[in-house]
Jmol script that loads the backbone (N, CA, C; Angstrom):
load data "model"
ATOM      1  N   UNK A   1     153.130  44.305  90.837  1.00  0.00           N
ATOM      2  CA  UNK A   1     152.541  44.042  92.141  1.00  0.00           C
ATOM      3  C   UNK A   1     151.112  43.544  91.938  1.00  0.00           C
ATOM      4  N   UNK A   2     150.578  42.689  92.654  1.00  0.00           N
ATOM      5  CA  UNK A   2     149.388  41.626  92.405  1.00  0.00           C
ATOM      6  C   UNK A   2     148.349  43.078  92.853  1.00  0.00           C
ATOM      7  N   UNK A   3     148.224  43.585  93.570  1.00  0.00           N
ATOM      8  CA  UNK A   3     147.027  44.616  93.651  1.00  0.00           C
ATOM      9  C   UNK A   3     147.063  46.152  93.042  1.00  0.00           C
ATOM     10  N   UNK A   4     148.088  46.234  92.502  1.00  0.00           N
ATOM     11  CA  UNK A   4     148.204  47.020  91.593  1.00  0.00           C
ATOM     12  C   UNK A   4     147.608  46.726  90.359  1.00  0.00           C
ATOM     13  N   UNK A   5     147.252  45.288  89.814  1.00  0.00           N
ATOM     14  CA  UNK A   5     147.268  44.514  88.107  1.00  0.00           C
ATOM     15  C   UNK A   5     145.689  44.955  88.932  1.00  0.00           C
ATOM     16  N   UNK A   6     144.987  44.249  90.177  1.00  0.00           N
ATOM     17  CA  UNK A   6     143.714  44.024  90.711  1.00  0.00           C
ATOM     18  C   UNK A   6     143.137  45.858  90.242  1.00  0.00           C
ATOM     19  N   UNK A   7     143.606  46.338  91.024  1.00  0.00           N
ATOM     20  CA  UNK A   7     143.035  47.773  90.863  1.00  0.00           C
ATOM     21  C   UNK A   7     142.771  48.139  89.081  1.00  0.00           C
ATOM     22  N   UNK A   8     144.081  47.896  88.656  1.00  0.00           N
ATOM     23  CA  UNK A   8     144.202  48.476  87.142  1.00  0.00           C
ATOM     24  C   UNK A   8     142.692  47.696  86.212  1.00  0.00           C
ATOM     25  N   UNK A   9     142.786  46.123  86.792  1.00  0.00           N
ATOM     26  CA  UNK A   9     141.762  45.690  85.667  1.00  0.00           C
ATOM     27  C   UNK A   9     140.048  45.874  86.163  1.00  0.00           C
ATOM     28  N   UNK A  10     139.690  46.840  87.589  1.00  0.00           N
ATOM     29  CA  UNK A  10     138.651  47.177  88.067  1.00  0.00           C
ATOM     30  C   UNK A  10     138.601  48.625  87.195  1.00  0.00           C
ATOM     31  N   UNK A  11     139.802  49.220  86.989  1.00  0.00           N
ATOM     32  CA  UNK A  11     139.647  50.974  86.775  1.00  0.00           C
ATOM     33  C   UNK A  11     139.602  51.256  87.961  1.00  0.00           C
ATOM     34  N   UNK A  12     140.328  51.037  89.030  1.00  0.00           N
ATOM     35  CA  UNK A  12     140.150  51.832  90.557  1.00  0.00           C
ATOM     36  C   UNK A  12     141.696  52.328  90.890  1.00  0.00           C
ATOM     37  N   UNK A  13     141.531  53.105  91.578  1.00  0.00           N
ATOM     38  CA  UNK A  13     143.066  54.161  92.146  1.00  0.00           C
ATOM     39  C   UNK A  13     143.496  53.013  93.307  1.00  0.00           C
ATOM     40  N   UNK A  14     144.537  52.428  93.387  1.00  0.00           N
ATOM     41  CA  UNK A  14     144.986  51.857  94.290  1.00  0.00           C
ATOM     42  C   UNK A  14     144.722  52.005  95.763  1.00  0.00           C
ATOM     43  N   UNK A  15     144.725  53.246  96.056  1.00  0.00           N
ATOM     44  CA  UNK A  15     144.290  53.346  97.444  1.00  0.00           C
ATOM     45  C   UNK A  15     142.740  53.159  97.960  1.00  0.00           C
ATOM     46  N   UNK A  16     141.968  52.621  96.602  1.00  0.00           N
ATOM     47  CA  UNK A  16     140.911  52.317  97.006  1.00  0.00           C
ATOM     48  C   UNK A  16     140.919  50.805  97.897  1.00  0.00           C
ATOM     49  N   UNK A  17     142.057  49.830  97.560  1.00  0.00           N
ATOM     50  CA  UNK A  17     142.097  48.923  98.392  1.00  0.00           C
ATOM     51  C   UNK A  17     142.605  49.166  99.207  1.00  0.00           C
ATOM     52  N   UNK A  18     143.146  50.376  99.968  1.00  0.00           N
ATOM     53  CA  UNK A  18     143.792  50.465 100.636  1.00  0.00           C
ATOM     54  C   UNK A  18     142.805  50.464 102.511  1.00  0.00           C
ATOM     55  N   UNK A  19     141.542  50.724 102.312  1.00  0.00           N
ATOM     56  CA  UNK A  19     140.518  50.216 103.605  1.00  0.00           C
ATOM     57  C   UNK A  19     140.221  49.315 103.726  1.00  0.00           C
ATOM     58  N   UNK A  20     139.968  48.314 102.651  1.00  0.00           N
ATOM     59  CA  UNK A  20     139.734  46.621 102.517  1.00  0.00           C
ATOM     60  C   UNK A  20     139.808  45.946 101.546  1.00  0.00           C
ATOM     61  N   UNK A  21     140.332  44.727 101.465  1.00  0.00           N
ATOM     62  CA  UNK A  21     140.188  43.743 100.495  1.00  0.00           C
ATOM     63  C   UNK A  21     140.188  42.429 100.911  1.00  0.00           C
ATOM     64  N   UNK A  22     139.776  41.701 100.417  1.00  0.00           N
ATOM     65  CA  UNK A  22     139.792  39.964 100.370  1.00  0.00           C
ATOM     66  C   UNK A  22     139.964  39.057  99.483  1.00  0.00           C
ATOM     67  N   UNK A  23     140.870  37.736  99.733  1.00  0.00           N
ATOM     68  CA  UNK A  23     140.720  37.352  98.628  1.00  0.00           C
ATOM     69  C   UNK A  23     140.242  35.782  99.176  1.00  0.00           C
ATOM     70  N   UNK A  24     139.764  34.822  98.333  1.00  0.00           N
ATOM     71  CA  UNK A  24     139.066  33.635  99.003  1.00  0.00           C
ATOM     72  C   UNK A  24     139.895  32.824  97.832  1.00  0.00           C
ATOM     73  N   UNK A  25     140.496  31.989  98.504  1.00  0.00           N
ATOM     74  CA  UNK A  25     141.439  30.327  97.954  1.00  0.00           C
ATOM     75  C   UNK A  25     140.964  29.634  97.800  1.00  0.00           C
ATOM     76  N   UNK A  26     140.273  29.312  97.094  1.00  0.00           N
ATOM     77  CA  UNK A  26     139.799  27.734  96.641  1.00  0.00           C
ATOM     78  C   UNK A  26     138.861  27.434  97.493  1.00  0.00           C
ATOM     79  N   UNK A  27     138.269  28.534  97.948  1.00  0.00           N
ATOM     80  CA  UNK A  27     136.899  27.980  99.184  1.00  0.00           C
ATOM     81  C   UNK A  27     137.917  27.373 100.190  1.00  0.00           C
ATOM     82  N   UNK A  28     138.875  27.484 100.953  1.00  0.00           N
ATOM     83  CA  UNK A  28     139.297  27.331 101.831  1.00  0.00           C
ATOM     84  C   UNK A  28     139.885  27.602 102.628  1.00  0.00           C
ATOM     85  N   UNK A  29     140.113  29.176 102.386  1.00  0.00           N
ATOM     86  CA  UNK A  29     140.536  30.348 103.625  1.00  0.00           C
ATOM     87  C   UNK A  29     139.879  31.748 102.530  1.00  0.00           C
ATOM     88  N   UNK A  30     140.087  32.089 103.407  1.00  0.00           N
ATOM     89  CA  UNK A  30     139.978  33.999 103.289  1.00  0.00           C
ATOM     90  C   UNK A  30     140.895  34.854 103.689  1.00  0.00           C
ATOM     91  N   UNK A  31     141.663  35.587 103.082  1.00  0.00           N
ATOM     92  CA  UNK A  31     142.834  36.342 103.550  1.00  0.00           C
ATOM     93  C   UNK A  31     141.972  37.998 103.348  1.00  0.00           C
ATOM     94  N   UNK A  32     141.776  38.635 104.594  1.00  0.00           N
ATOM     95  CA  UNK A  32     141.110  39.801 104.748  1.00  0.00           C
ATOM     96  C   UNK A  32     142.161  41.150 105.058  1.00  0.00           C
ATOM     97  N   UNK A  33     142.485  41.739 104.210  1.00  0.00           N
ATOM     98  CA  UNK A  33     143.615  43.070 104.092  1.00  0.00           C
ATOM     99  C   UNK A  33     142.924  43.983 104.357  1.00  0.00           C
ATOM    100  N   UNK A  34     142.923  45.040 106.055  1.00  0.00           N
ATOM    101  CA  UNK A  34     142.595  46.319 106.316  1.00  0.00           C
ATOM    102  C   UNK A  34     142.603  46.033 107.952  1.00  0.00           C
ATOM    103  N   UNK A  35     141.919  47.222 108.416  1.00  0.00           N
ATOM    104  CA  UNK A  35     141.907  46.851 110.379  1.00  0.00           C
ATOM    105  C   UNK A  35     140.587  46.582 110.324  1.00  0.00           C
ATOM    106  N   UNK A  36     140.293  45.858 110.877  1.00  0.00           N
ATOM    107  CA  UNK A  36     139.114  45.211 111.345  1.00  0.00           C
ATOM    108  C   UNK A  36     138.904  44.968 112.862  1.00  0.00           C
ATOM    109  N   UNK A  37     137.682  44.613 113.561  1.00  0.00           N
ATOM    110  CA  UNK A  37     137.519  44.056 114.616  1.00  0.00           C
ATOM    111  C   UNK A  37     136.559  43.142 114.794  1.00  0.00           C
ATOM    112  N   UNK A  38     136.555  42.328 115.415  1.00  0.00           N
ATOM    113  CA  UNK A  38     135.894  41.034 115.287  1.00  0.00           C
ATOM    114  C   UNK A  38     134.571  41.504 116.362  1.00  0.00           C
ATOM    115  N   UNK A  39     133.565  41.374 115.354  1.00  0.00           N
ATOM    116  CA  UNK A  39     132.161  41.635 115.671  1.00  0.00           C
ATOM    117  C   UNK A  39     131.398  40.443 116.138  1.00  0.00           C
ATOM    118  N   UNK A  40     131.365  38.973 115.494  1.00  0.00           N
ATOM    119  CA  UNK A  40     130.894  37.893 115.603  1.00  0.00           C
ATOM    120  C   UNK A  40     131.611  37.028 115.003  1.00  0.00           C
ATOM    121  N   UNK A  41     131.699  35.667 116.430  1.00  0.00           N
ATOM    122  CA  UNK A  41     132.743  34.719 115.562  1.00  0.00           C
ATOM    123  C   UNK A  41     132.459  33.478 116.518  1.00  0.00           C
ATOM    124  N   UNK A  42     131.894  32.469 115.201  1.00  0.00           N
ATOM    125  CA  UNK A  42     131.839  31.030 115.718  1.00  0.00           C
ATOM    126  C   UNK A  42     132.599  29.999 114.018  1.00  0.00           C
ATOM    127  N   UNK A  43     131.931  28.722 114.210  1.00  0.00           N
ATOM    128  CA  UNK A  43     132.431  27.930 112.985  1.00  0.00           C
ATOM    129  C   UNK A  43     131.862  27.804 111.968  1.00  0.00           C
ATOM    130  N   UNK A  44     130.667  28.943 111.534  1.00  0.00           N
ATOM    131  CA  UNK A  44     130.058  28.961 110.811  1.00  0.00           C
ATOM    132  C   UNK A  44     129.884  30.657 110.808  1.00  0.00           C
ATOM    133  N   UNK A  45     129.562  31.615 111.050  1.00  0.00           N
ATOM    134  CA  UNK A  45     129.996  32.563 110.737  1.00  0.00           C
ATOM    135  C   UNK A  45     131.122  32.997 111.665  1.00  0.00           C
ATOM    136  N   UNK A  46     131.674  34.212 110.547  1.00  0.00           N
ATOM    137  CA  UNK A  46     132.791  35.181 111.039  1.00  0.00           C
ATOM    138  C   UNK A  46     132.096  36.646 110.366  1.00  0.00           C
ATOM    139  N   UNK A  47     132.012  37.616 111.748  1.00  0.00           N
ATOM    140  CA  UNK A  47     131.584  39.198 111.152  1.00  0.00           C
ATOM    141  C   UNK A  47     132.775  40.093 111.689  1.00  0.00           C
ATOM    142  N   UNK A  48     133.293  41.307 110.150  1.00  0.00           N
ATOM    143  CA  UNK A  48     134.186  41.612 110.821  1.00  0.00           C
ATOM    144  C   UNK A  48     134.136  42.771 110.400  1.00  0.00           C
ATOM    145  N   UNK A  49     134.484  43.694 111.538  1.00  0.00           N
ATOM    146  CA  UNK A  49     134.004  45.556 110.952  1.00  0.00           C
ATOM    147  C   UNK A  49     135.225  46.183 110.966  1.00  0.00           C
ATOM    148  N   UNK A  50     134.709  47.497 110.085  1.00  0.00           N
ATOM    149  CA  UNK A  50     135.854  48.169 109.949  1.00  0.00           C
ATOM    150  C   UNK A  50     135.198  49.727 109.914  1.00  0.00           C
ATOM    151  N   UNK A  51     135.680  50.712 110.063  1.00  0.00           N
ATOM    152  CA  UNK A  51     134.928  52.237 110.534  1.00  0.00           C
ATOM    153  C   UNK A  51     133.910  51.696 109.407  1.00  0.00           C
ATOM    154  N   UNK A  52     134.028  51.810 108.507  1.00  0.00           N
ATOM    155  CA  UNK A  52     132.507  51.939 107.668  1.00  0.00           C
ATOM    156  C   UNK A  52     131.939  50.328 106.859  1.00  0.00           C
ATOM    157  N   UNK A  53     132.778  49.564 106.903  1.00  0.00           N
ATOM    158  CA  UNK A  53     132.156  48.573 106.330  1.00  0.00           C
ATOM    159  C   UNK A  53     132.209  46.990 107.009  1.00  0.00           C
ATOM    160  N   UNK A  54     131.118  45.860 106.823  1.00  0.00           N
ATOM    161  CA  UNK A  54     131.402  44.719 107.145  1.00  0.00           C
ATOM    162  C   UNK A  54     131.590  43.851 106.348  1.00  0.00           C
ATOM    163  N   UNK A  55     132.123  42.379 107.252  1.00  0.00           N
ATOM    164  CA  UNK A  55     132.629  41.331 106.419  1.00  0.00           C
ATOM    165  C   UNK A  55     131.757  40.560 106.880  1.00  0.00           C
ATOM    166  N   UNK A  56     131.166  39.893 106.219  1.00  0.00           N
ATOM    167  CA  UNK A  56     130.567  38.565 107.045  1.00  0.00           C
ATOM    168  C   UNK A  56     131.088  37.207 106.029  1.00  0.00           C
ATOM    169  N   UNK A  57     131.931  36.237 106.629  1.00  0.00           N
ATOM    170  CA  UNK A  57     132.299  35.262 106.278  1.00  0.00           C
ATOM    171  C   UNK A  57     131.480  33.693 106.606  1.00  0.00           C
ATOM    172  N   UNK A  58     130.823  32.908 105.836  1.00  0.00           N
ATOM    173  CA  UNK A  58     130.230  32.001 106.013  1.00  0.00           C
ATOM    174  C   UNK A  58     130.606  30.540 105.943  1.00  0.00           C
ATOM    175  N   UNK A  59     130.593  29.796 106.465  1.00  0.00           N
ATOM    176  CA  UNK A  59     131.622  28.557 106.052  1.00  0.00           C
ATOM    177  C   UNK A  59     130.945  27.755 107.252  1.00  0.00           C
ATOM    178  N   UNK A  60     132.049  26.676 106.849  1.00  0.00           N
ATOM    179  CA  UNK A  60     132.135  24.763 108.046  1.00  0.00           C
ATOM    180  C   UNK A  60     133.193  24.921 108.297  1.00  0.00           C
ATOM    181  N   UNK A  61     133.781  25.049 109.779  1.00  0.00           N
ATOM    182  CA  UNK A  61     134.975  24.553 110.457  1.00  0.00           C
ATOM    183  C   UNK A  61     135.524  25.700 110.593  1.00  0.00           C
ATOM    184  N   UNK A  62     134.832  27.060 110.452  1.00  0.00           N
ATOM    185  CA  UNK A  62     135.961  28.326 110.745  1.00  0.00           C
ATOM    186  C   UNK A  62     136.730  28.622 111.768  1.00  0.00           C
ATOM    187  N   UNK A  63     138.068  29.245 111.229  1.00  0.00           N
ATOM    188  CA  UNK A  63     138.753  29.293 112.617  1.00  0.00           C
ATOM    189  C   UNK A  63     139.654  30.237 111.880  1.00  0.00           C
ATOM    190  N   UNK A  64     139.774  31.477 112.807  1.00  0.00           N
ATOM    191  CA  UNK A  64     140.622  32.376 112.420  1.00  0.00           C
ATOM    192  C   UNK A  64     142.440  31.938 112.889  1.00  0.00           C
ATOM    193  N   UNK A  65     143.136  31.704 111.662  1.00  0.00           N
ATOM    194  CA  UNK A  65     144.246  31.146 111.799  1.00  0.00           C
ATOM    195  C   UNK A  65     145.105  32.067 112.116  1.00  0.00           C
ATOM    196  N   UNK A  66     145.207  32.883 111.914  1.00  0.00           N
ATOM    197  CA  UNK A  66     146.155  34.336 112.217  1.00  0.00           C
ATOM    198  C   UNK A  66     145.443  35.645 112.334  1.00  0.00           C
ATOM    199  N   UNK A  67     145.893  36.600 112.551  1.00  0.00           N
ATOM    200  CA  UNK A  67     145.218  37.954 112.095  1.00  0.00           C
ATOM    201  C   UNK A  67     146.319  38.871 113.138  1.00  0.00           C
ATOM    202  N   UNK A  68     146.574  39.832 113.060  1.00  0.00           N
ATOM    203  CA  UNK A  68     147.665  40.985 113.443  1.00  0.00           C
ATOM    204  C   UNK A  68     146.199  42.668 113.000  1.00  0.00           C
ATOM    205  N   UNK A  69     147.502  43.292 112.846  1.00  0.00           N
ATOM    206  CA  UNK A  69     146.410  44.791 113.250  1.00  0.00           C
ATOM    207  C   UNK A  69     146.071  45.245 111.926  1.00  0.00           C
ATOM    208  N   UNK A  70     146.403  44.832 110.513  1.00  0.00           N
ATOM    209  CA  UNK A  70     145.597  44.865 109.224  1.00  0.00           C
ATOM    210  C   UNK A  70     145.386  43.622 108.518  1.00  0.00           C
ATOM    211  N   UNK A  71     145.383  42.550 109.260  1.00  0.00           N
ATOM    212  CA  UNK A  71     145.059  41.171 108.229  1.00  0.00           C
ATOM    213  C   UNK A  71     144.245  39.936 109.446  1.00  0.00           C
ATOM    214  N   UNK A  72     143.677  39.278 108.972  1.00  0.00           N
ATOM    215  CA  UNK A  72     143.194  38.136 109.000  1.00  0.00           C
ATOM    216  C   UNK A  72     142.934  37.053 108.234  1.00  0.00           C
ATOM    217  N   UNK A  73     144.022  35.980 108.463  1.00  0.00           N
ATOM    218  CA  UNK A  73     143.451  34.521 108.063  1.00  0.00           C
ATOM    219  C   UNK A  73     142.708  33.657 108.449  1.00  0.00           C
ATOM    220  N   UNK A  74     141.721  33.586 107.587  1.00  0.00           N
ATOM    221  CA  UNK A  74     140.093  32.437 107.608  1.00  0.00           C
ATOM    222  C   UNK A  74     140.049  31.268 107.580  1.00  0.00           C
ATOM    223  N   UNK A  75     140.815  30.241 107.919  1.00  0.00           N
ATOM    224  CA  UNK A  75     140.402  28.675 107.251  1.00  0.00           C
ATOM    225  C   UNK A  75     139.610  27.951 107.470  1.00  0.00           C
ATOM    226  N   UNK A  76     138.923  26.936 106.507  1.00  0.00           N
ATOM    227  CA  UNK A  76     137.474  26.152 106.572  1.00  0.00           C
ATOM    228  C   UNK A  76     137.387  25.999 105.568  1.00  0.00           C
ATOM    229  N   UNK A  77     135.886  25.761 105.426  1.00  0.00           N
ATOM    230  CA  UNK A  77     135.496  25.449 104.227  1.00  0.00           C
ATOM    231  C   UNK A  77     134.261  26.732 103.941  1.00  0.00           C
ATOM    232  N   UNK A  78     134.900  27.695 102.994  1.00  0.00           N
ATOM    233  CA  UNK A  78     134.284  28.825 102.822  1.00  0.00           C
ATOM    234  C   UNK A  78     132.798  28.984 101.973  1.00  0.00           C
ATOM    235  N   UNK A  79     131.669  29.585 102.533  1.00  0.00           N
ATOM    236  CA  UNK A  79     130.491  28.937 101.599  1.00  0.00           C
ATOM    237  C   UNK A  79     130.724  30.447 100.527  1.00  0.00           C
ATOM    238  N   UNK A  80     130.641  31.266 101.553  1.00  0.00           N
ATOM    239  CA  UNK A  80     130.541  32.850 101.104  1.00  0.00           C
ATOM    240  C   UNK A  80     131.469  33.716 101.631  1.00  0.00           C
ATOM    241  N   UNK A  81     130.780  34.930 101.256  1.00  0.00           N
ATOM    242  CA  UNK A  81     131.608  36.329 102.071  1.00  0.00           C
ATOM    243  C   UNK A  81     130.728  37.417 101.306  1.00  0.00           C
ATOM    244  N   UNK A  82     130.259  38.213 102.264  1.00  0.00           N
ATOM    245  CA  UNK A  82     129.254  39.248 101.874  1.00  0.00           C
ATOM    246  C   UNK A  82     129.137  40.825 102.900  1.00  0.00           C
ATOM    247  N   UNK A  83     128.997  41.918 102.014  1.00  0.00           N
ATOM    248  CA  UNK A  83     128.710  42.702 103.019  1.00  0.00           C
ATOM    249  C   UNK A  83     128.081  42.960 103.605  1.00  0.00           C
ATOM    250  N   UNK A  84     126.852  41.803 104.314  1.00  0.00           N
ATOM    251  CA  UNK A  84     125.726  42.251 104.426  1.00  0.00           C
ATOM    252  C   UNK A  84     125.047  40.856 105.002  1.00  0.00           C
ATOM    253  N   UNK A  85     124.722  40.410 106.010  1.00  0.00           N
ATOM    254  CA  UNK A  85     123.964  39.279 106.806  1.00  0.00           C
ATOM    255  C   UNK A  85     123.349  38.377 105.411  1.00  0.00           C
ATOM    256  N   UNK A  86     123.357  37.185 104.878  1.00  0.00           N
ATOM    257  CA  UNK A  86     122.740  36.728 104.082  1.00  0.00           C
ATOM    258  C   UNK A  86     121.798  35.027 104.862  1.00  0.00           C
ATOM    259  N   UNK A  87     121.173  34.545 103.940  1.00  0.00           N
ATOM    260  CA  UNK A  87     120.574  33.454 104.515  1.00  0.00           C
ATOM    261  C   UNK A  87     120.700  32.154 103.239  1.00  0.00           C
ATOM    262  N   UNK A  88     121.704  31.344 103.934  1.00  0.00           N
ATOM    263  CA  UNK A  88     122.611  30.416 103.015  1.00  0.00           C
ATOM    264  C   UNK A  88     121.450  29.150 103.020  1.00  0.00           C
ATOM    265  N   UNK A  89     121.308  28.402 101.456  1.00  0.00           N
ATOM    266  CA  UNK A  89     120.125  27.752 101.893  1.00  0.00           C
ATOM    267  C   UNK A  89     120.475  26.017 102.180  1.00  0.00           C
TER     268      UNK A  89
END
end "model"
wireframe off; spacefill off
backbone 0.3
color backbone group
């Protein structure tokens, strides 16, 4: 299983991904695994919370392509993704 190999080659217990994870494609989506709620959202950022932590996604052309009650798909052109407000130069 692909997040099982992820966990094993961090040294982390699986259920540590089990509140969040992300993975970013080629700078051109973001696939975000946990519940989240959408805090801030235009085409250049996406902020997305969860009881204890945020996402902030940075990009050109964002547009949340899917998302259900533990996932969200990101597509654009992805600059970043950080936990934490950054200033892209």
């Amino acid at each position: 299983m692909f997040f099982e190999e992820i966990s094993n080659s961090f040294g982390l217990d699986i259920k540590a991904l089990k509140e969040f994870s992300f993975l970013n494609v080629a700078n051109s989506g973001v696939a975000v695994f946990g519940k989240y709620d959408i805090v801030f959202y235009n085409t250049t950022k996406i902020i997305l919370k969860s009881k204890q932590n945020y996402i902030y996604i940075y990009g050109q052309n964002l547009s949340i392509k899917s998302m259900n009650n533990t996932s969200f798909c990101v597509v654009g052109k992805i600059f970043c993704t950080s936990d934490r407000e950054v200033t892209l130069c």
